[in-house]
C-alpha beads as a LAMMPS data file, in Angstrom:
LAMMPS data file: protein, C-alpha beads

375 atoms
374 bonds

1 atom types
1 bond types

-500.0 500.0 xlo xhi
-500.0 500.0 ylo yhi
-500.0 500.0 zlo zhi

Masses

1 110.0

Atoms # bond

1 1 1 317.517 264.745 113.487
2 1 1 317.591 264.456 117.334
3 1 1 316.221 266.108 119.821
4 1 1 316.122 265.735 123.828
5 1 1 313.984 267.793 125.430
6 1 1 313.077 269.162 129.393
7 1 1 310.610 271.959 130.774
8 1 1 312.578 274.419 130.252
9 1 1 315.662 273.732 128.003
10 1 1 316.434 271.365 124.792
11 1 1 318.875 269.974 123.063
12 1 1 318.666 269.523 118.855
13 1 1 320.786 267.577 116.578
14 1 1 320.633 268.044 112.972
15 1 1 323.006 266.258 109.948
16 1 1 322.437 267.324 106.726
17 1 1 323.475 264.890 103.967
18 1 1 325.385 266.019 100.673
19 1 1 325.947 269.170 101.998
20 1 1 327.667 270.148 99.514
21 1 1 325.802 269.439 97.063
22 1 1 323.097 271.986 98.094
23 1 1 322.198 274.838 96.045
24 1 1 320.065 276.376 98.062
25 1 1 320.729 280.150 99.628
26 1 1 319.259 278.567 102.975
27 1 1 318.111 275.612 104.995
28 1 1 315.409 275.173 107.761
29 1 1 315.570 272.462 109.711
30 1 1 312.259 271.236 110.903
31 1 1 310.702 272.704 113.772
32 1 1 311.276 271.403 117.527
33 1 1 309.760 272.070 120.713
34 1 1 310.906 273.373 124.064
35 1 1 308.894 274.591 127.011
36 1 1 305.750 274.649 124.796
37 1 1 307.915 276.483 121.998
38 1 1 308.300 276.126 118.232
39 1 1 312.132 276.537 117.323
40 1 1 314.284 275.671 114.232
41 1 1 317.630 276.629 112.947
42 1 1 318.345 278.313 109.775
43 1 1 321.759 278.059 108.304
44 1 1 323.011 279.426 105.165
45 1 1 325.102 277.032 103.451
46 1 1 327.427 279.421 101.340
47 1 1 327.636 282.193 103.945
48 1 1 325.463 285.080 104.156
49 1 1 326.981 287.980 102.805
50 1 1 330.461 286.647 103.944
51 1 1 332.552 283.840 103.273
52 1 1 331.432 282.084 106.474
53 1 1 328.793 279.614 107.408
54 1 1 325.840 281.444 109.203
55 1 1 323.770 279.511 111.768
56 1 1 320.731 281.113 113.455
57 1 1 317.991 280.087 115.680
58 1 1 314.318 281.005 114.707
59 1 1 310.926 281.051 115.665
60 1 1 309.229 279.542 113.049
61 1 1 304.769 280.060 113.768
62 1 1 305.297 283.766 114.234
63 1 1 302.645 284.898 112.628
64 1 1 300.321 282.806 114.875
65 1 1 301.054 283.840 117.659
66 1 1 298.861 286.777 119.557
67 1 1 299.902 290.075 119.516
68 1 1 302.861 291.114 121.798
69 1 1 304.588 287.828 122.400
70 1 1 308.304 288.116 123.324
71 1 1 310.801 285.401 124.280
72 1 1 313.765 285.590 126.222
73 1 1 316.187 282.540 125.319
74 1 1 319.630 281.760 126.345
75 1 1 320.924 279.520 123.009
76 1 1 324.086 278.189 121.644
77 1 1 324.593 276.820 118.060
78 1 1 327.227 274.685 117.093
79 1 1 329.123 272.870 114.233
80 1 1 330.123 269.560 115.205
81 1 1 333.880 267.710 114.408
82 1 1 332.977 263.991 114.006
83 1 1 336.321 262.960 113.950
84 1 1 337.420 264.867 116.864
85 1 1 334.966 266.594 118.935
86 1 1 337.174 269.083 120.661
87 1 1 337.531 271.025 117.593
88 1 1 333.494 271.066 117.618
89 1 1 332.785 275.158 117.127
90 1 1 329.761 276.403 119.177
91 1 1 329.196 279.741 120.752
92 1 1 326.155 281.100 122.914
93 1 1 324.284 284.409 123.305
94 1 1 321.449 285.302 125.258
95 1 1 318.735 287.429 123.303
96 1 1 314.861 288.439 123.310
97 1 1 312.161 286.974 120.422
98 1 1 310.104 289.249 118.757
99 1 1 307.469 289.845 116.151
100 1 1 310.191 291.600 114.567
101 1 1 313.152 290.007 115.669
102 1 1 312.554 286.572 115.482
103 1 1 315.718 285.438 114.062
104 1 1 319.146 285.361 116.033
105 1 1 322.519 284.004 115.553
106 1 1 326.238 283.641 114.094
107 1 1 326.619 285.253 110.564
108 1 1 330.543 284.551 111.204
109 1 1 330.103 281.189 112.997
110 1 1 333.244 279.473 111.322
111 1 1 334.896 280.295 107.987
112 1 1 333.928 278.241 104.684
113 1 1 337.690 277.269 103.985
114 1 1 337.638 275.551 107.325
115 1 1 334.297 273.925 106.833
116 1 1 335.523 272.608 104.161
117 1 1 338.995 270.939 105.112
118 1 1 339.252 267.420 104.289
119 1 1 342.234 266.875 106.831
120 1 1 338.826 268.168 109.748
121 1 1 335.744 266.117 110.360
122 1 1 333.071 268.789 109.830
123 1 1 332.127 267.463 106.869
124 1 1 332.925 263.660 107.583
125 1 1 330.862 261.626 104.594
126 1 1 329.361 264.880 103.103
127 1 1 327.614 265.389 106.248
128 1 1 327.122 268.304 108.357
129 1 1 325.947 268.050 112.089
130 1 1 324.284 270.804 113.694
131 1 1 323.510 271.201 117.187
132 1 1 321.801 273.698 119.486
133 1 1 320.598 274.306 122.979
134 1 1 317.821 276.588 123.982
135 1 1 316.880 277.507 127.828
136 1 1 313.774 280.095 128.111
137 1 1 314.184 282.087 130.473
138 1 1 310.835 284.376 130.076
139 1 1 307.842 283.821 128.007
140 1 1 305.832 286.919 127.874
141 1 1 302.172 285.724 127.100
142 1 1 300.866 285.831 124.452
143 1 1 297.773 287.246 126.984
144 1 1 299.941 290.345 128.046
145 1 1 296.954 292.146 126.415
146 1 1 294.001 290.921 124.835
147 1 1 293.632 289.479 121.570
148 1 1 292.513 291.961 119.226
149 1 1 290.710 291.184 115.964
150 1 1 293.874 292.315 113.732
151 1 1 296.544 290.909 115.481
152 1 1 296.805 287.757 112.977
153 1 1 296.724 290.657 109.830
154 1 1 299.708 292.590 112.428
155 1 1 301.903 289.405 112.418
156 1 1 301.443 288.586 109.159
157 1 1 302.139 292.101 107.378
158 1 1 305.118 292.750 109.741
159 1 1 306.777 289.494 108.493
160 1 1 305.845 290.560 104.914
161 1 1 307.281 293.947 105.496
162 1 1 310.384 292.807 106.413
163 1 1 310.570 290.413 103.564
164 1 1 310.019 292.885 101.271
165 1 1 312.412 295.352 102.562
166 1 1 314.554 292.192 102.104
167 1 1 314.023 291.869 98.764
168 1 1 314.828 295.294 97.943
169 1 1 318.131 294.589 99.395
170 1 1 319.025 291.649 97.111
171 1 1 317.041 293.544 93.875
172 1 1 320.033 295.385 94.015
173 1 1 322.474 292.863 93.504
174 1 1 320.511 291.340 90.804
175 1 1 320.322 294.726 89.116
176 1 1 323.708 295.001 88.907
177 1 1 324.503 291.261 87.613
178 1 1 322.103 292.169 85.164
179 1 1 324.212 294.921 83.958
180 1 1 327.289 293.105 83.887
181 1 1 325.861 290.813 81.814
182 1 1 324.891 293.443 79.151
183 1 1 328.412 294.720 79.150
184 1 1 329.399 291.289 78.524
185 1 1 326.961 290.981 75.727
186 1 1 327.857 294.455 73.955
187 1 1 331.871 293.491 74.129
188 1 1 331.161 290.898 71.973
189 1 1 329.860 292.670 69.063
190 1 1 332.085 293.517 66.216
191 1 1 333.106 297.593 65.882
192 1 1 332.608 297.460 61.992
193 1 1 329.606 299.100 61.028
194 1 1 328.151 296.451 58.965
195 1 1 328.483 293.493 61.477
196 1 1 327.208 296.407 63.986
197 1 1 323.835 296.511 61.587
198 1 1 323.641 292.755 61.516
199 1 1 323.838 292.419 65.373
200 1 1 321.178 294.802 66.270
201 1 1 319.000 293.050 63.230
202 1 1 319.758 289.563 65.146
203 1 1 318.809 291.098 68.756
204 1 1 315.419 292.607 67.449
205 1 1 314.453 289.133 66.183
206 1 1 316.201 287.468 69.114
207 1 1 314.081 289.600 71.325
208 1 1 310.913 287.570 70.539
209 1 1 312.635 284.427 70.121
210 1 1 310.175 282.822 72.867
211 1 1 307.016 283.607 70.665
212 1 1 307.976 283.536 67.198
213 1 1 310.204 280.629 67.236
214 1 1 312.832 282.494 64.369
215 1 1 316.080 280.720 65.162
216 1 1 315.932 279.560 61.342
217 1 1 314.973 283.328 60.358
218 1 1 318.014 284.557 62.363
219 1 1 320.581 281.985 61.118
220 1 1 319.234 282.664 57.065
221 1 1 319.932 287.007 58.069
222 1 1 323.744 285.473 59.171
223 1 1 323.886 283.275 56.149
224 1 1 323.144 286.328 53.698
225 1 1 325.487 288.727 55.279
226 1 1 328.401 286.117 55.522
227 1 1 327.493 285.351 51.289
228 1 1 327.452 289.812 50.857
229 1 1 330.494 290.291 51.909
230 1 1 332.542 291.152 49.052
231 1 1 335.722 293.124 48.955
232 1 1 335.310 292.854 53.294
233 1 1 339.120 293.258 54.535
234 1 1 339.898 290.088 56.134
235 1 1 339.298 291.052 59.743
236 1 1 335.975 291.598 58.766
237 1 1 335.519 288.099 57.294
238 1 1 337.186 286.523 60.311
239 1 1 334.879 288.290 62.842
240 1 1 331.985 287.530 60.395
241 1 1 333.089 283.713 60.626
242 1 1 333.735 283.334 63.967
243 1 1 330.386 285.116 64.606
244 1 1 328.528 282.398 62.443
245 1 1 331.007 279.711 64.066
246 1 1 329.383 280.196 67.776
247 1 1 325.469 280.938 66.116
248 1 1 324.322 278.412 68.393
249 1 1 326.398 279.468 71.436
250 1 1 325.172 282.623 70.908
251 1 1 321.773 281.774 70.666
252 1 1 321.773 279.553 73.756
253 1 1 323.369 282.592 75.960
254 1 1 320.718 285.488 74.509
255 1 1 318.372 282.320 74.782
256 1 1 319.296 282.299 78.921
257 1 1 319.960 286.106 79.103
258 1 1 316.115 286.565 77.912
259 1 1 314.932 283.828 80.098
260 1 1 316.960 285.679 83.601
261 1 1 315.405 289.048 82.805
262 1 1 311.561 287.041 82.602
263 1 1 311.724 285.622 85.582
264 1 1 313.284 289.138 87.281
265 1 1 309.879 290.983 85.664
266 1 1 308.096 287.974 87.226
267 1 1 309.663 288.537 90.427
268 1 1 309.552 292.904 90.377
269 1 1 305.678 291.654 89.460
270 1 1 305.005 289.827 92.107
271 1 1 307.445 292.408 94.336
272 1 1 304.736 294.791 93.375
273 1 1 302.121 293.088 94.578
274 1 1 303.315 292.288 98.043
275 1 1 304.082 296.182 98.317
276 1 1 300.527 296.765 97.244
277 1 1 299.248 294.203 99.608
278 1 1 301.317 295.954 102.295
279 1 1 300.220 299.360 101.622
280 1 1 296.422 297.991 101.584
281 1 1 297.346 296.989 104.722
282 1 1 298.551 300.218 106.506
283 1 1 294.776 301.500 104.939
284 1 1 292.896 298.614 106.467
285 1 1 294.306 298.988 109.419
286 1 1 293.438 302.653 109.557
287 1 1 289.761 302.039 109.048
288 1 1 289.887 299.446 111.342
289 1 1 291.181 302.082 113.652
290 1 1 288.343 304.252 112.495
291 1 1 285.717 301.580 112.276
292 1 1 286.855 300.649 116.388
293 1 1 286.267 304.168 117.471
294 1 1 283.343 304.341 115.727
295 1 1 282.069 300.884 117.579
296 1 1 282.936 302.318 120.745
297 1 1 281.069 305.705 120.435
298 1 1 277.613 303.306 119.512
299 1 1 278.735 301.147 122.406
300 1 1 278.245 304.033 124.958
301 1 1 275.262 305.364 122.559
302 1 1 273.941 301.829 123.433
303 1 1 274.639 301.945 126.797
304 1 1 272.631 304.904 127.537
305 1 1 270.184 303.760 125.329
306 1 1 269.618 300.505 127.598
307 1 1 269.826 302.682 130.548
308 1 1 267.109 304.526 129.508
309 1 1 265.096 301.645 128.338
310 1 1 265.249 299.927 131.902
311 1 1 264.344 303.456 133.629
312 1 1 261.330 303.147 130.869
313 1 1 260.859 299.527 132.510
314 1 1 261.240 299.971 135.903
315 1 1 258.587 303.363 135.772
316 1 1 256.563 300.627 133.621
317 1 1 256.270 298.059 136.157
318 1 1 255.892 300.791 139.191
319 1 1 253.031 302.318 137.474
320 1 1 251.568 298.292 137.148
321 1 1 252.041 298.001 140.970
322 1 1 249.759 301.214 141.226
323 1 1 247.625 300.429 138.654
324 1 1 246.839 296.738 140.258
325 1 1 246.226 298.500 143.865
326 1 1 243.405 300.893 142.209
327 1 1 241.836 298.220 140.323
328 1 1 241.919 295.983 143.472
329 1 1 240.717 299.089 145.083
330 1 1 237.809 299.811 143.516
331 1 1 236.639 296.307 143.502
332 1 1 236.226 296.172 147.440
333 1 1 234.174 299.694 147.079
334 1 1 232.234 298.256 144.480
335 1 1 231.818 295.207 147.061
336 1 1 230.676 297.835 149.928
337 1 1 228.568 299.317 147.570
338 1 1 227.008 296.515 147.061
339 1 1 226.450 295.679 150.646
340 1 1 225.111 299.005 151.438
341 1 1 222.794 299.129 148.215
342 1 1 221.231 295.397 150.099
343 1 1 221.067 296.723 153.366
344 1 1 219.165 299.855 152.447
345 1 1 216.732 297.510 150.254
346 1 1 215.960 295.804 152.908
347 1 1 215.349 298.341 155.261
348 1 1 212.852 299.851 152.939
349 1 1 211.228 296.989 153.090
350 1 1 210.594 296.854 156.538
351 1 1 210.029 300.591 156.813
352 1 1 207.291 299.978 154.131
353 1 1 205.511 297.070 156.458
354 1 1 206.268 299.380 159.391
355 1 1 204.312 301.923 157.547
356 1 1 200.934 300.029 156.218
357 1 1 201.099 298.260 159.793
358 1 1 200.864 301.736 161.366
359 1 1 198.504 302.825 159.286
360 1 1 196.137 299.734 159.848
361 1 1 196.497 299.961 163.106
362 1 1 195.737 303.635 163.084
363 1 1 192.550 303.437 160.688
364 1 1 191.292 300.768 163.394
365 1 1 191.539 302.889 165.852
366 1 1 190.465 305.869 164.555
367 1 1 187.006 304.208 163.227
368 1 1 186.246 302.879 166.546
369 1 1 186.446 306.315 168.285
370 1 1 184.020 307.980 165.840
371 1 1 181.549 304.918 166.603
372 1 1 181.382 305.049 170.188
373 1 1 180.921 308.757 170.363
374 1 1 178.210 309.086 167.463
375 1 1 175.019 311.014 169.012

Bonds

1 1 1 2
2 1 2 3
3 1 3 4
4 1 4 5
5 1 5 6
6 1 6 7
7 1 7 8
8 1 8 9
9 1 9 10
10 1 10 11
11 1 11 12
12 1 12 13
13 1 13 14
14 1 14 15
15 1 15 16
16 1 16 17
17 1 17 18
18 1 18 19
19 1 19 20
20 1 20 21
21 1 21 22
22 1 22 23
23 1 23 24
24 1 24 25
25 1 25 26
26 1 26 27
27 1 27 28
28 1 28 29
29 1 29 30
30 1 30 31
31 1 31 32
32 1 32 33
33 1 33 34
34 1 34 35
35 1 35 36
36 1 36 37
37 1 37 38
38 1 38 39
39 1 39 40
40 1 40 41
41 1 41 42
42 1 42 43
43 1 43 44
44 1 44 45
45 1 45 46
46 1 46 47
47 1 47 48
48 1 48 49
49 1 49 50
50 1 50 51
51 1 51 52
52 1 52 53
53 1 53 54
54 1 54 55
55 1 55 56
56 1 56 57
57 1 57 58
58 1 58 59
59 1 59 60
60 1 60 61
61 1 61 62
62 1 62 63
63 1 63 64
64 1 64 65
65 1 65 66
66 1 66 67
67 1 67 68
68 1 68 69
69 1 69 70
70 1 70 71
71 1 71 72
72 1 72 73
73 1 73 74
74 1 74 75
75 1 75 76
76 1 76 77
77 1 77 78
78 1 78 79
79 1 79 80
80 1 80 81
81 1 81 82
82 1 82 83
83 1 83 84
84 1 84 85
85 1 85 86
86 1 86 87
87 1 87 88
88 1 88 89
89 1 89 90
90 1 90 91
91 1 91 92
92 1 92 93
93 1 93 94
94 1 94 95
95 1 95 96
96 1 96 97
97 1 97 98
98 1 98 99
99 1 99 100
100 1 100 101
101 1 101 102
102 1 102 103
103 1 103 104
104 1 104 105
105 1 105 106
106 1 106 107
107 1 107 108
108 1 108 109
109 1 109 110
110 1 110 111
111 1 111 112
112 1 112 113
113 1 113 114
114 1 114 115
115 1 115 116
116 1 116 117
117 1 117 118
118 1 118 119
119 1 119 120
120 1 120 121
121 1 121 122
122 1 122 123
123 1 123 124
124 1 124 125
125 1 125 126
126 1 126 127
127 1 127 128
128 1 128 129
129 1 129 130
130 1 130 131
131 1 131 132
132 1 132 133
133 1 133 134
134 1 134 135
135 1 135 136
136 1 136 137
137 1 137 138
138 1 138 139
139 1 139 140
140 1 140 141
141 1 141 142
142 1 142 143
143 1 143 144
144 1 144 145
145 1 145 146
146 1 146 147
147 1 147 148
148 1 148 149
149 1 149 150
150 1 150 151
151 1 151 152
152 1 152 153
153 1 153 154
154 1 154 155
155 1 155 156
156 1 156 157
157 1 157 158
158 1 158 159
159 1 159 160
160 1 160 161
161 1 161 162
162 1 162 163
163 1 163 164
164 1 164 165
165 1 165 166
166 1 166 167
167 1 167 168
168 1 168 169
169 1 169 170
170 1 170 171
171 1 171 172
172 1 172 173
173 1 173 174
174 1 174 175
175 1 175 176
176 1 176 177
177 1 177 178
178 1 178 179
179 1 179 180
180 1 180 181
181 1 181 182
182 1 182 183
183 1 183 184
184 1 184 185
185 1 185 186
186 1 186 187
187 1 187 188
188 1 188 189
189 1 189 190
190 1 190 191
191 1 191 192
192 1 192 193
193 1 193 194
194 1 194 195
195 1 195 196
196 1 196 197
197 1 197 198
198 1 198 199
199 1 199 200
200 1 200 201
201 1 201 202
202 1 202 203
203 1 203 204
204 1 204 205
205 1 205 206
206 1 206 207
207 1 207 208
208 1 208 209
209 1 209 210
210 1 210 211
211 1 211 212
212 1 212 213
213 1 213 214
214 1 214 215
215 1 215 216
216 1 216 217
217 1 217 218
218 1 218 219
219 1 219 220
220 1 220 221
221 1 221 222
222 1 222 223
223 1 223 224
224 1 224 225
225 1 225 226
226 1 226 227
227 1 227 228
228 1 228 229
229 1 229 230
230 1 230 231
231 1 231 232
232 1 232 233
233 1 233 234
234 1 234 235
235 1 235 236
236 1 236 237
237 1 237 238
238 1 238 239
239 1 239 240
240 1 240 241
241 1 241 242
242 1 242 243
243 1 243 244
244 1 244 245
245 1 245 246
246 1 246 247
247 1 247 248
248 1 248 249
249 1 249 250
250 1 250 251
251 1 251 252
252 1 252 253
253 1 253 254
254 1 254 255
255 1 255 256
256 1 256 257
257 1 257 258
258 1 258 259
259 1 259 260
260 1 260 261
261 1 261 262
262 1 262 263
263 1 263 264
264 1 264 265
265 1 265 266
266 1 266 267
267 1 267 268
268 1 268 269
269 1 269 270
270 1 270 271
271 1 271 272
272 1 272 273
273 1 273 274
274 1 274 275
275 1 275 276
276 1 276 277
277 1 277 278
278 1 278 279
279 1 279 280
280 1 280 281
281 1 281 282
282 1 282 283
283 1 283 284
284 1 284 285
285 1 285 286
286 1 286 287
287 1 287 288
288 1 288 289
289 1 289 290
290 1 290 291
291 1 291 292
292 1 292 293
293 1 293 294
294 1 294 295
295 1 295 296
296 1 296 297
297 1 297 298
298 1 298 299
299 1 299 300
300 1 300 301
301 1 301 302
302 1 302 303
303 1 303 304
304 1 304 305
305 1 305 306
306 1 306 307
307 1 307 308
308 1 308 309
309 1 309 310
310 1 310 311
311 1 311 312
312 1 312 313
313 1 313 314
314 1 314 315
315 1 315 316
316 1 316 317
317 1 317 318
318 1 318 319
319 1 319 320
320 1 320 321
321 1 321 322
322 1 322 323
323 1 323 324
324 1 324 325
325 1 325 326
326 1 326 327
327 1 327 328
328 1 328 329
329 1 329 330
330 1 330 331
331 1 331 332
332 1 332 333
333 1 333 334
334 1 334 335
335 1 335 336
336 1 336 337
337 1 337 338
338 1 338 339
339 1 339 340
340 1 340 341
341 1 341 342
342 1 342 343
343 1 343 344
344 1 344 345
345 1 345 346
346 1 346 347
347 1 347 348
348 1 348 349
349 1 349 350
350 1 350 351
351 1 351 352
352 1 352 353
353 1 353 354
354 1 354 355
355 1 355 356
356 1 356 357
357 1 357 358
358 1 358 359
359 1 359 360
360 1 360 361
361 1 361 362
362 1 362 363
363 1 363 364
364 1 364 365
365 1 365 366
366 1 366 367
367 1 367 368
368 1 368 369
369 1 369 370
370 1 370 371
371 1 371 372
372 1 372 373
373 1 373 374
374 1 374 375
């Protein structure tokens, strides 16, 4: 892998060894960066739904990324000729990222016949080289709105949606492989009644083969009808024999038939359970709606609560202010008070010398008159 990279645009080189040799249904390449960006390509090695290579370019940490992220990217993918690079096949579109839409490309890009041609250099040494471009044009934040607290359980579901609408789509293809398989299975069982008997005796046993371990049970049931059949016209013996001739081919396909439809009720189980998880989902997500408005009505409930409270507070502290300017109040009459209470004390006390003064003064007086006119 390669990559050269700018602000805004970026080149990618990827060569995949023994490509041919891959059995996978798809490849992701690992994941590059451009303009702050995660990108990678997917390609689909044996076509995808067509008999044509399919490249695509896709956003691969879409789940973590906030809620309402979009990306408008000019891109081109291309397959390279190593021998001669003029016959290199690329081709460019311009398109917009998504939550949902995070995958585009070339389902057609160049047909598997052609890939393939050893006279071409596409796949020079087994090796396939891969190469895009990608200029953003438009990055729409990521903060076009804020964050919310389900936005991560958003991306995630919405990717698991579409996977599972996805795998509806292919359980229908399996489905029907499935049943081609039982035709398969039924044309090989004889049309004479007896053999017919023996065959649905063989599947019933077959059918827990995995747990009880009967192969030697099965192959004694084949043994006693070959030995009991008597007076059998010889078409009978011959489909008999060649029956018992391919026992072990037989049991080896039933053995691989059984296994296939496991791992389908392991897969339709585990289908189930990502429906489940999605339908859980949609119900979260409505009490979360619910739960939201709910936080919002005690938001403003708290709001007026708090309004009231600092009303409560600021009557509170006016009525200390008051309260403060009585008490100091009182204290400077309780001073006058005081004052005045000293100030008549002490003018009783002189009004009481006044008053024996006078009154000595008076009886002196008095007595000395009387004397001096006495006959």
């Amino acid at each position: 892998m390669d990559a050269q990279i700018d602000v805004n645009q970026g080149e990618f080189t990827w060569k995949i060894s023994y490509f041919t040799e891959q059995d996978a249904n798809h490849l992701y390449s690992e994941a590059f960066t451009v303009s702050g960006c995660q990108w990678r390509i997917l390609v689909f090695p044996k076509g995808n739904g067509s008999d044509h290579l399919s490249l695509f370019l896709a956003v691969p940490d879409s789940a973590t990324l906030p809620y309402g992220w979009t990306k408008d990217v000019k891109f081109s993918l291309g397959v390279i000729d190593q021998i001669n690079d003029v016959r290199s096949i690329r081709k460019a579109w311009q398109s917009v990222f998504t939550a949902r839409q995070k995958e585009w490309g070339f389902p057609e890009l160049i047909p598997l016949t052609e890939l393939q041609n050893r006279t071409g250099g596409y796949l020079a040494n087994d090796t396939l080289v891969i190469k895009a471009t990608v200029c953003i044009s438009t990055v729409t934040p990521m903060n076009i709105q804020p964050a919310r607290p389900t936005d991560k359980f958003d991306s995630y579901f919405t990717a698991l949606e579409e996977f599972v609408n996805g795998a509806e789509t292919h359980g229908v293809r399996v489905g029907s492989s499935s049943c081609c398989q039982d035709d398969a299975l039924t044309a090989e069982i004889p049309s004479l009644e007896e053999v017919e008997k023996a065959i649905q005796s063989m599947t019933e046993c077959l059918s827990d083969l995995f747990k009880l371990n009967i192969k030697e049970r099965l192959s004694e049931a084949l043994s006693t009808l070959s030995s009991a059949r008597i007076g059998l016209l010889s078409e009978k013996k011959i489909a008999i024999e060649k029956f018992q001739a391919n026992f072990n081919d037989f049991i080896s396909d039933f053995l691989a038939f059984e296994q296939d439809n496991a791992e389908k009720l392991q897969k339709d189980q585990r289908f189930s359970v990502m429906k489940k998880s999605q339908d859980t989902h949609i119900l979260y997500k409505l009490l979360m709606g619910d739960l939201i408005m709910e936080e919002e009505k005690l938001k403003r409930k708290t709001g007026e609560v708090k309004s009231r409270k600092d009303k409560l507070l600021s009557d509170w502290e006016i009525l200390l202010v008051e309260a403060e300017e009585a008490k100091l109040g009182c204290k400077d009459e309780q001073k006058k008070v005081a004052e005045a209470e000293e100030k008549k004390r002490i003018a009783e006390e002189r009004m009481s010398r006044s008053t024996t003064a006078w009154s000595n003064l008076k009886a002196q007086f008095c007595l000395s008159f009387k004397i001096r006119n006495r006959p």
